[in-house]
C-alpha positions in Angstrom: 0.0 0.0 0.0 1.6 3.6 -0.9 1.9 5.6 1.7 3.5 9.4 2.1 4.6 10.6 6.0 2.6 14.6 5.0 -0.8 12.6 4.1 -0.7 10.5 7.0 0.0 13.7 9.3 -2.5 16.3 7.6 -5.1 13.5 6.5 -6.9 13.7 9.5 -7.5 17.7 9.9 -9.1 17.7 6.2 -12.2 16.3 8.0 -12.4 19.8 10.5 -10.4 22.4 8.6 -12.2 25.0 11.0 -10.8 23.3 14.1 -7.3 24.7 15.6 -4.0 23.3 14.0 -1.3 25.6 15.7 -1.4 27.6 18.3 1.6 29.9 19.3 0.0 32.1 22.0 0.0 35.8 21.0 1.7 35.3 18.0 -0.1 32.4 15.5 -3.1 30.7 15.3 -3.7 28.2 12.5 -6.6 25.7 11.5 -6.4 22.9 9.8 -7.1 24.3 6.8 -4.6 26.8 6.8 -2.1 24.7 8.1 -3.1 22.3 4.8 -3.0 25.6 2.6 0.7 26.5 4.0 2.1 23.1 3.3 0.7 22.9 -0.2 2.2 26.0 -1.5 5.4 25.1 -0.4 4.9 21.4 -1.6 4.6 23.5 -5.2 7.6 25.1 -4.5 9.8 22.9 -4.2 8.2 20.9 -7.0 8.4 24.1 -9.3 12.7 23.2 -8.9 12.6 20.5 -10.2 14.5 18.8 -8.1 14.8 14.7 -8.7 12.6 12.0 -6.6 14.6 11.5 -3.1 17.1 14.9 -3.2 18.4 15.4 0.5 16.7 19.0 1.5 18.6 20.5 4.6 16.5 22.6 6.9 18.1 25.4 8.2 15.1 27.1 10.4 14.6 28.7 13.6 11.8 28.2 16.4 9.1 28.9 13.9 6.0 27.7 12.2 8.1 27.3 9.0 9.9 24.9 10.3 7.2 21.8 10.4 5.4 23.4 7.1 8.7 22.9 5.2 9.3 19.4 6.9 5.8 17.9 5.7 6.0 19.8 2.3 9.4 18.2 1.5 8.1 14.9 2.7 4.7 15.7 0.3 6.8 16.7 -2.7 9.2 13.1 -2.9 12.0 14.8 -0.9 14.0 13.8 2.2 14.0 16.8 4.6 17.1 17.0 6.7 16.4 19.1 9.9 19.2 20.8 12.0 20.0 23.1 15.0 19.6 26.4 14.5 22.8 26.6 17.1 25.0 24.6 14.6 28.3 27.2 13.1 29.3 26.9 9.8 32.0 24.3 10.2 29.5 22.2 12.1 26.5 22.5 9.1 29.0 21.9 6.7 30.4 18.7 7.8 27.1 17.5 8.1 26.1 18.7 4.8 29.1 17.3 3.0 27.9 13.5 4.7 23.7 14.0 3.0 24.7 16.2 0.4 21.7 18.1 -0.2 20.5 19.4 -3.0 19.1 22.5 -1.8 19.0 24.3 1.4 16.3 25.8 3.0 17.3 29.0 5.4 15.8 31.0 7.9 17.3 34.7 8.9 20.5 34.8 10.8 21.2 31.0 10.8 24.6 29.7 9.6 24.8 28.2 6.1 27.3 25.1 4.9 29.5 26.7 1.5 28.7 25.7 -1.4 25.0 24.8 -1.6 22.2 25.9 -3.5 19.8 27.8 -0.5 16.7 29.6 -0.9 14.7 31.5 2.0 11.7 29.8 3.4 10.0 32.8 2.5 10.8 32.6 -0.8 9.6 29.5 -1.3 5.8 28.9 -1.5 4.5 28.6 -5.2 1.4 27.4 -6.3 0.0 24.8 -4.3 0.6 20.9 -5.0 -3.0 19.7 -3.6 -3.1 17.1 -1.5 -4.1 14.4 -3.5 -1.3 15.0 -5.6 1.2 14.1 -2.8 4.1 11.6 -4.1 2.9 8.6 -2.6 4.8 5.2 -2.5 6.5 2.4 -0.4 5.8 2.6 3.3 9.7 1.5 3.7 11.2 4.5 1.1 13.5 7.1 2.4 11.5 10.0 4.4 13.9 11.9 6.4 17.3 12.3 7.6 18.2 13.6 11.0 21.5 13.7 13.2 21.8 12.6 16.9 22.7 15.2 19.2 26.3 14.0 19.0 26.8 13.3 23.2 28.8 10.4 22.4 30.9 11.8 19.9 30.4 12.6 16.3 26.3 12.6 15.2 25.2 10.1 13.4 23.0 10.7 10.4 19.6 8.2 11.2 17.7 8.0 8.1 14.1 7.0 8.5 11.7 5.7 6.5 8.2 7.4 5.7 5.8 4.7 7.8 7.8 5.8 10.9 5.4 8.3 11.5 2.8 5.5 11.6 4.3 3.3 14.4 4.1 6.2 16.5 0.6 5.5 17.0 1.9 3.2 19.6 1.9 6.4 21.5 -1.3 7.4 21.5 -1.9 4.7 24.2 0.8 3.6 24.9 2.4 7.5 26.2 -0.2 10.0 25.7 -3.7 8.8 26.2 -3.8 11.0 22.9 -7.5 12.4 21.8 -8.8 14.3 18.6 -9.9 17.2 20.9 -6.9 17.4 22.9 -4.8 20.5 22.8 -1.5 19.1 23.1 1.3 21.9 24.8 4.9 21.3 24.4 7.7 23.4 26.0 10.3 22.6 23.5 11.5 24.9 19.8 9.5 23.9 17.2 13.5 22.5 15.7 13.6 20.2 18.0 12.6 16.9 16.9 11.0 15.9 20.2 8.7 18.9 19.9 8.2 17.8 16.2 7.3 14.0 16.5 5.4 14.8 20.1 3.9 18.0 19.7 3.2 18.8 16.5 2.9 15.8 13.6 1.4 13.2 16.9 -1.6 15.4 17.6 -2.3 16.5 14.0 -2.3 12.9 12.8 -5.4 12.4 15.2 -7.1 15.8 14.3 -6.3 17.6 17.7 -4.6 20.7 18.5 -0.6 21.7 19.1 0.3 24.7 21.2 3.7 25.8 21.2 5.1 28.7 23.7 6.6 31.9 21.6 10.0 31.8 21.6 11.7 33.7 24.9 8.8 31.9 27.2 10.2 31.4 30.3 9.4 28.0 32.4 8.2 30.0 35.3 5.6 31.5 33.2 4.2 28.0 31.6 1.7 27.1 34.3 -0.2 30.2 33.6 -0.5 29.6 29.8 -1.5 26.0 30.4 -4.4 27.6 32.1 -5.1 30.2 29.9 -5.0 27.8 26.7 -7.0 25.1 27.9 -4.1 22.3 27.3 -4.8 18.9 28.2 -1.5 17.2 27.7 1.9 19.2 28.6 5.4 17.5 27.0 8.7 18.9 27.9 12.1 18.2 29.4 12.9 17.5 32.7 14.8 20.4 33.5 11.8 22.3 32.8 9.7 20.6 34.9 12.1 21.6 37.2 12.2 25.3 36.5 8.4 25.0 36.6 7.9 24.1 40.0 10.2 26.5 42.1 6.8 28.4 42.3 3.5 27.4 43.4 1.5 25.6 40.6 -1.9 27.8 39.9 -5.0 25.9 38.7 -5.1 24.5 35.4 -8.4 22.4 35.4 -8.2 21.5 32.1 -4.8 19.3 32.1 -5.0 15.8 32.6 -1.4 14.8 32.5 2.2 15.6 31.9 4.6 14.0 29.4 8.5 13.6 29.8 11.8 12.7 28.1 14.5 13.6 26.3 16.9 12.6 29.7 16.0 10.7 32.4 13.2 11.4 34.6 13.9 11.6 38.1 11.9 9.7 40.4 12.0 12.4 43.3 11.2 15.0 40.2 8.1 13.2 39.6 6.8 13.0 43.1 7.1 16.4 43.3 4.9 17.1 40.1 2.2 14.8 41.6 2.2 16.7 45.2 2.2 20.2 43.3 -0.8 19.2 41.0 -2.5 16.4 41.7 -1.7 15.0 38.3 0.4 12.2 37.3 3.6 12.7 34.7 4.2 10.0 32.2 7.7 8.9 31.0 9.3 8.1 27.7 12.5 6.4 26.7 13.5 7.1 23.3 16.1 7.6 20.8 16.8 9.6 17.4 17.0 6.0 16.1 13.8 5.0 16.9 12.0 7.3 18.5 10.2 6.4 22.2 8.8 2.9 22.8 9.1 2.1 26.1 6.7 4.7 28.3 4.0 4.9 31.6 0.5 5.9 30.5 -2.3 7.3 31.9 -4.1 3.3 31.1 -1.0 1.6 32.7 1.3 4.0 34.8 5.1 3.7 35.3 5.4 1.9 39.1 7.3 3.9 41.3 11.0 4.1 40.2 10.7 2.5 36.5 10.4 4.3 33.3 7.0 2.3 32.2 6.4 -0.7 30.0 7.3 -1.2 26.1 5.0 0.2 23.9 2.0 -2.0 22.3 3.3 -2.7 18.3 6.6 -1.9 19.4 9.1 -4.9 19.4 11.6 -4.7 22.4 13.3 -6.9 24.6 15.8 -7.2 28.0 19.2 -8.9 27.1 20.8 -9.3 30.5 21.2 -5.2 31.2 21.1 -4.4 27.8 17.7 -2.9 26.1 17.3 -4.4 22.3 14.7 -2.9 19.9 13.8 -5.9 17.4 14.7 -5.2 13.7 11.3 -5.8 13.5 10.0 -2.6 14.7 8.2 -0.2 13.0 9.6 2.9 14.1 13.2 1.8 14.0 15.4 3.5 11.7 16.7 2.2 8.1 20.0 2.7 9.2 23.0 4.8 9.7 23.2 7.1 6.4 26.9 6.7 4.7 28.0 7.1 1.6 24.6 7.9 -0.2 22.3 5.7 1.9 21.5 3.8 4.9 23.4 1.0 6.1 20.5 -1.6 7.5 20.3 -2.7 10.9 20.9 -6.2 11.4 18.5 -9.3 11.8 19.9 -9.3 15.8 18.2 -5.8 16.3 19.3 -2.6 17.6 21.4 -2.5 21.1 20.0 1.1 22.5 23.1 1.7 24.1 21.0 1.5 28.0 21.3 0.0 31.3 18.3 -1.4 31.8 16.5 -4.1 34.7 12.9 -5.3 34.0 10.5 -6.0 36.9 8.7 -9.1 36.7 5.2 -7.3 35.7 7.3 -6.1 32.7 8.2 -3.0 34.0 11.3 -1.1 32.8 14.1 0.5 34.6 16.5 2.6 33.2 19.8 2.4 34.8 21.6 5.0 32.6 23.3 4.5 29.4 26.7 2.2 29.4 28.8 4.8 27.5 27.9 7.7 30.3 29.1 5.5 33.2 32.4 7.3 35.4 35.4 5.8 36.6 36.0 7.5 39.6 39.4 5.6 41.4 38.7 2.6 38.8 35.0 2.2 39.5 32.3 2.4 36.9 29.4 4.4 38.4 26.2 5.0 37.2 25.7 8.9 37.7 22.0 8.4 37.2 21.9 6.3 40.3 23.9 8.7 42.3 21.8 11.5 41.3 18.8 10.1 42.4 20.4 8.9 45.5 20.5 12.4 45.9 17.3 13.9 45.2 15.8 14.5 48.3 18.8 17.1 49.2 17.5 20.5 49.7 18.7 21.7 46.6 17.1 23.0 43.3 19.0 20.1 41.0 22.3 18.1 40.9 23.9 16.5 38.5 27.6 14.3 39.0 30.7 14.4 37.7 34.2 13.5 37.8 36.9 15.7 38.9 40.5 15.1 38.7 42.1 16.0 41.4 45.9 18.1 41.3 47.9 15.2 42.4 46.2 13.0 39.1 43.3 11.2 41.7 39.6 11.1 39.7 36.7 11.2 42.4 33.2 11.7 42.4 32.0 15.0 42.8 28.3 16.6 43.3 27.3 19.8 41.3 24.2 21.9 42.8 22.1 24.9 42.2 20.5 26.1 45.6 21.7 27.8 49.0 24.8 26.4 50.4 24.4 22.6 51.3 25.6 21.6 55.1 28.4 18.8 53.7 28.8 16.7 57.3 24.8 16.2 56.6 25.2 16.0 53.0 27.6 13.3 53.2 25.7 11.5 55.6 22.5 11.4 54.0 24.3 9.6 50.6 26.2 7.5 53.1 23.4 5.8 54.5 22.4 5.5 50.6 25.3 4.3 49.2 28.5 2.0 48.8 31.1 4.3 49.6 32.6 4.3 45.9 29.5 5.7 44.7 29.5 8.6 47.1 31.0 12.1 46.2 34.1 13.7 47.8 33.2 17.2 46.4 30.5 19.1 46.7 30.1 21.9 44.2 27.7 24.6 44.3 26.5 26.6 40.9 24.6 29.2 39.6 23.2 27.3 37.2 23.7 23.6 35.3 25.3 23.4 31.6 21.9 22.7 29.6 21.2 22.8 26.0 18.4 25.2 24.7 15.8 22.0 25.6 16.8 21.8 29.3 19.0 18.5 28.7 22.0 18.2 30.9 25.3 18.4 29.3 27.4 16.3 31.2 30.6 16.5 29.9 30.5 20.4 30.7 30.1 20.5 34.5 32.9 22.4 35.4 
């Protein structure tokens, strides 16, 4: 059966154009017809180029509307959109456009450009609409999209993904979100990051439903209120801005039923404090650029205490010892690694996540950290995940640990923390009676503020 990523997202919304698309409060507001209207006329422009069946398209857009429009209107036309950071330089973009080599680039103001390539302004682009039933369609398991890993391990990886990946995250619906057609879905993230593009933009408009997106410059403290005052049902974001979110006290917001979160690891004590502050539960997500989440707590079949939830129904994923496997099977798991032209496939064995991982006997997940983020503090591997929440119930705002290398060439364990000065003698007692003494830091290092990228994800190696 032919299939195309942009018909399976917009399909829904042709049956209530009048019904709310997009929502940026105070600055956009979108139905689904006019969020149809925007993708066809770009859709016609990039078909007015010419370009051939499959070209690479790199996306070089802000926190801005434009940014899903020319996603789904690539995808609609027969080409591969390739998003990036905005916060990428020159040398960065270029390396990664000399691995996809695009055919054209699409560019928003101020954003650094790879040399060399064809670009054209998003604003330039729109022509005369390619309707919607013209949409290239074709094999489910054709090229859709391109896009890089965030590079914490070292170089990013270019995952290419096939168009029916949008279709196994259906999975979600249940399996996450307890997603609805007249839910207004918020999300805290840019609209360039893929997290807010697969969770808070394409997931509700495949169903119908609304997306809400803060203006750009929203601060966390001030999300709470605009929940309220836009009616949001679901909220997705980050951890760390949960975090910022609830150094106040939380207003009413009668119409939200839940909270969504991942992109990092979801504290347990973070969690708790969520549920005291508003009564509502917060549901979490493991997932990767390679295949995006699939193991998650829902509002049908909560995370227990502790563990990040249960896999996914449709999703194929198993426990190997500590290792978490997703099945070469699965429907939302990448074509492969894209080199030299095209992907290189995963194999029949599956697709080793890279996570530490236990599973309870009622199937339960718990994530453990990721094997390549372990320390070595004095020769001992130590999961800073564990420490952390170990941690949690210090009176601080957040910690994160690192190592530190001492002057005479000794690596210990130290904590990092934003808050008033800790008391240490109680501080080290209260991880002593928590744990093995290897595990526990000899440094206690108070900050103004944690190294976090523009999403609110820690950046270990940067705690300094």
């Amino acid at each position: 059966m032919d299939f195309n990523l942009a018909s399976y997202v917009l399909g829904p919304g042709r049956a209530r154009p009048d019904h709310p698309a997009l929502i940026v409060p105070g600055r956009a507001h979108l139905t689904h017809a006019d969020l149809l209207e925007a993708v066809e006329r770009r859709a016609g422009g990039f078909q007015a180029r010419g370009l051939p069946p499959g070209a690479r398209v790199l996306l070089r857009l802000g926190n801005e509307p434009d940014f899903p429009i020319t996603f789904l209107a690539a995808c609609a036309a027969g080409l591969v959109p390739v998003p990036t950071s905005a916060q990428l330089t020159a040398s960065e973009i270029g390396a990664m456009a000399d691995r996809v080599d695009p055919a054209l680039v699409v560019s928003g103001p101020d954003i650094a450009l790879p040399a060399g390539r064809p670009a054209v302004a998003a604003a330039e682009l729109d022509a005369d609409p390619l309707p919607f039933d013209d949409w290239v369609q074709d094999a489910p398991d054709r090229l859709g999209y391109i896009v890089f890993t965030s590079g914490s391990g070292g170089i990013p990886k270019a995952v290419a993904h096939a168009h029916r990946a949008v279709s196994a995250r259906a999975s979600m619906r249940e399996g996450w979100y307890g997603l609805r057609a007249d839910d207004r879905m918020m999300h805290a993230g840019a609209f360039n990051w893929t997290y807010t593009l697969g969770t808070g933009l394409l997931d509700p408009w495949s169903v119908g439903a609304t997306a809400i997106v803060p203006a750009p410059g929203t601060e966390a403290g001030a999300l709470p209120a605009l929940i309220a005052a836009e009616g949001a049902t679901i909220f997705a974001a980050a951890p760390g801005i949960y975090r910022r979110m609830l150094r106040n006290d939380w207003p009413a917001t009668p119409t939200l039923r839940h909270g969504l979160s991942a992109g990092e690891r979801l504290p347990p004590a973070l969690r708790t404090q969520w549920q005291q502050a508003t009564g509502l539960d917060l549901h979490e997500a493991l997932g990767m650029t390679e295949c995006s989440t699939f193991v998650s707590g829902a509002p049908g079949r909560p995370a227990p205490e502790g563990a990040s939830g249960y896999v996914q129904p449709g999703r194929s994923a198993r426990v190997e010892g500590d290792r978490l496997v997703v099945g070469a099977d699965d429907p939302g798991l990448m074509l492969g690694y894209w080199q030299d032209g095209a992907p290189v496939p995963v194999g029949p064995e599956g697709f080793d996540t890279g996570d530490r991982v236990s599973q309870r006997p009622d199937g339960a997940i718990v994530h453990e950290g990721r094997r390549d983020d372990l320390l070595n503090p004095g020769g001992h591997r130590v999961s800073p995940q564990e420490v952390e929440a170990a941690l949690a119930d210090l009176p601080v705002e957040e910690i994160a640990v690192g190592c530190v290398t001492l002057e005479g060439g000794a690596t210990v364990l130290a904590a990092y923390y934003v808050g008033a000065p800790l008391d240490e003698d109680a501080a080290n007692a209260h991880a002593a009676a928590r744990l093995a003494r290897y595990k526990q830091p000899r440094l206690w290092l108070r900050r103004a503020r944690l190294p976090r990228n523009a999403n609110g994800k820690l950046i270990r190696d940067r705690l300094t």
